[in-house]
C-alpha positions in Angstrom: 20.7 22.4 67.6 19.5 20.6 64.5 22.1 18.1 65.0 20.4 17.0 68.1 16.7 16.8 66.7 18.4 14.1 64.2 19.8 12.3 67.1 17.0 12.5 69.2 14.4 11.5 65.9 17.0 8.7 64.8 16.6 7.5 68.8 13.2 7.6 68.7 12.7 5.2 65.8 15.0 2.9 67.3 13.0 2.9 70.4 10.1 2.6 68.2 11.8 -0.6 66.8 12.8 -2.3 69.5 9.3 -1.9 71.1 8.0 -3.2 67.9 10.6 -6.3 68.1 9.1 -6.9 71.8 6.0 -7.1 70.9 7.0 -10.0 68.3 8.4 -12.2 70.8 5.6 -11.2 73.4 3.1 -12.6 71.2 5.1 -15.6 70.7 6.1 -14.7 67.2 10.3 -15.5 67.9 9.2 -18.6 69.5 12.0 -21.9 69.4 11.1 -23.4 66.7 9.2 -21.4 63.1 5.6 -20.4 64.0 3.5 -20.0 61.1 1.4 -16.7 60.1 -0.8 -18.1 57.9 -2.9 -21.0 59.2 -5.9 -21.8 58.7 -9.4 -20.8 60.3 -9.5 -23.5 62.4 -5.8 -23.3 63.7 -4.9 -21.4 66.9 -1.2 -21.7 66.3 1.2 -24.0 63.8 5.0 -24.6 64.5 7.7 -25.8 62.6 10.1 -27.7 64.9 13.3 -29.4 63.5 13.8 -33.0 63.1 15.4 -34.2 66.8 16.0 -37.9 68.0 12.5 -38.5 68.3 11.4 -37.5 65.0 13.6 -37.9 62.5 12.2 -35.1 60.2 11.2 -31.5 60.5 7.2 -31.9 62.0 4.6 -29.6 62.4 2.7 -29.2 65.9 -0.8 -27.8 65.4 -2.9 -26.2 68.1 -6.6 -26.1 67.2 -9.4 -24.0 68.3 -10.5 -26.4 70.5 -7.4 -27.1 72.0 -6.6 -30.2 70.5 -3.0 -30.7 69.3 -1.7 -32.1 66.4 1.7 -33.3 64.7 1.6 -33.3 60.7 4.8 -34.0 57.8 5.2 -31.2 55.9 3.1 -32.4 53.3 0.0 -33.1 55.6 0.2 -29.0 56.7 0.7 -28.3 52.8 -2.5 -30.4 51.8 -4.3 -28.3 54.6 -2.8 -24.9 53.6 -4.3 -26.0 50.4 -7.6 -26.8 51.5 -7.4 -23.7 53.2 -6.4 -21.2 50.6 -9.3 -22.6 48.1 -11.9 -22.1 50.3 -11.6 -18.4 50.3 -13.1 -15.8 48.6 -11.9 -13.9 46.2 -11.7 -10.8 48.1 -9.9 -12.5 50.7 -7.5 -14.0 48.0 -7.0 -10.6 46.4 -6.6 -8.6 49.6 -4.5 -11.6 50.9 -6.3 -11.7 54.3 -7.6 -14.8 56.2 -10.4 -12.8 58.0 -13.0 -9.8 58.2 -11.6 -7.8 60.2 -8.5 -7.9 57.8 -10.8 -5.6 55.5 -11.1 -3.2 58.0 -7.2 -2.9 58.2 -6.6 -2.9 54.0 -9.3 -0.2 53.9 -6.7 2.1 56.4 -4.2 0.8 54.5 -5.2 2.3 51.5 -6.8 5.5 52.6 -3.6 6.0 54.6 -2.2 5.7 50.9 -4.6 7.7 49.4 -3.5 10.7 51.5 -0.1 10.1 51.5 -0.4 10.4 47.4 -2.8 13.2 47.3 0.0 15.2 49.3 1.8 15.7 46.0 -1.1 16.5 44.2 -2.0 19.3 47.0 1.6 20.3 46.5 1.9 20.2 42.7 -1.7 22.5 42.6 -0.8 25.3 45.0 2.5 25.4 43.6 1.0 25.8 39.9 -1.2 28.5 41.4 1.5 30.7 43.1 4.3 29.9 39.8 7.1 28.7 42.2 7.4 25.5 44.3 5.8 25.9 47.5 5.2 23.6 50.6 1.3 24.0 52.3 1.2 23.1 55.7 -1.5 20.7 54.2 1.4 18.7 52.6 2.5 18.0 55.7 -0.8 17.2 57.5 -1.8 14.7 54.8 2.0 13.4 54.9 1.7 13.0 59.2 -1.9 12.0 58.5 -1.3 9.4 55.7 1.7 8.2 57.5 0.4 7.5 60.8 -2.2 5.7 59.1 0.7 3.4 57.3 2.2 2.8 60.6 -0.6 1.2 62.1 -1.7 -0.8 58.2 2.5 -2.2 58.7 2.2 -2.9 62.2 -1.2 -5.2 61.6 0.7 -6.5 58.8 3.9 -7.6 60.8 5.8 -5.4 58.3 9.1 -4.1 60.1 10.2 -2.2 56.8 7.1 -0.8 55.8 7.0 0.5 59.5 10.3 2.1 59.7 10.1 3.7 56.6 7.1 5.4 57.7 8.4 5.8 61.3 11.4 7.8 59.7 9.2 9.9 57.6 6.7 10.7 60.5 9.4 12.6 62.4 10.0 14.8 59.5 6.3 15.9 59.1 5.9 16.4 62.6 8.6 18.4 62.9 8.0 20.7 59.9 4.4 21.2 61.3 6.0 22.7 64.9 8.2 24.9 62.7 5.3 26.3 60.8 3.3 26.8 63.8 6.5 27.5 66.3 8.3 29.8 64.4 11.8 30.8 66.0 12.1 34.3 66.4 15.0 36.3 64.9 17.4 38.2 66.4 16.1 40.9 64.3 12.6 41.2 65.4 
């Protein structure tokens, strides 16, 4: 019986995965050529392609805003990435975002952290007050809680191992929550 939960949770996070690989190339991310994450404000999209007959060295193909296209060398992008990264803040620098919204998503981030941490604290107290390690069900609501929260910070952040890791850890804390609140019935009673 346990045995298949594992497969069943180890399938899951494959599925999980593989959806979250699909929704890379869906947005264009595993596009021919490199596309770039990090462009600046005024870029739509920025592609590496490699050097071909026609150019004889790797070029970058710029989409604007506007619509307007662009090729530039590698050092022309670079010179922009520069321009770029100087005229942000210095929240943006330190939070490493290139937008607003990106706040939003480092504040979840972190409370998602935040929770995730305090779990052992939660633990460590009631464990002090009974003398004996024990396991609150609030571990495991601030561990589902705190994960899920991770989960969605990694998937904004395009971070596959950040996700899986919390993917993988999710199932656990979900599970032990149904046994606390499921529990299987002896043969005894």
């Amino acid at each position: 019986m346990k045995r298949r939960y594992m497969v069943m949770g180890f399938i899951l996070i494959a599925v999980l995965g593989v959806s979250y690989l699909a929704w890379q190339m869906r947005t264009g991310e595993w596009s021919p050529g490199v596309r770039i994450n990090d462009t600046p404000a005024m870029v739509e999209s920025a592609t590496l392609a490699a050097a071909d007959s026609d150019n004889p060295s790797p070029t970058y193909h710029i989409t604007y805003l506007n619509g307007e296209t662009q090729r530039m060398t590698p050092e022309q992008y670079a010179l922009l990435l520069l321009q770029k990264d100087d005229s942000r803040s210095f929240t943006f620098k330190l939070l490493n975002i290139s937008t607003p919204i990106g706040i939003a998503w480092v504040v979840l981030g972190l409370l998602g952290q935040v929770l995730f941490t305090g779990r052992m604290i939660v633990q460590w107290l009631v464990s002090e007050k009974k003398k004996q390690s024990v396991v609150p069900p609030a571990f495991w609501w601030m561990s589902l809680f705190g994960a899920s929260m991770l989960i969605a910070y990694f998937i904004w952040r395009k971070d596959i191992v950040g996700f899986l890791g919390q993917g993988t850890g999710w199932l656990i804390y979900g599970r032990n929550l149904w046994m606390i609140y499921h529990p299987r019935k002896t043969e005894g009673s």
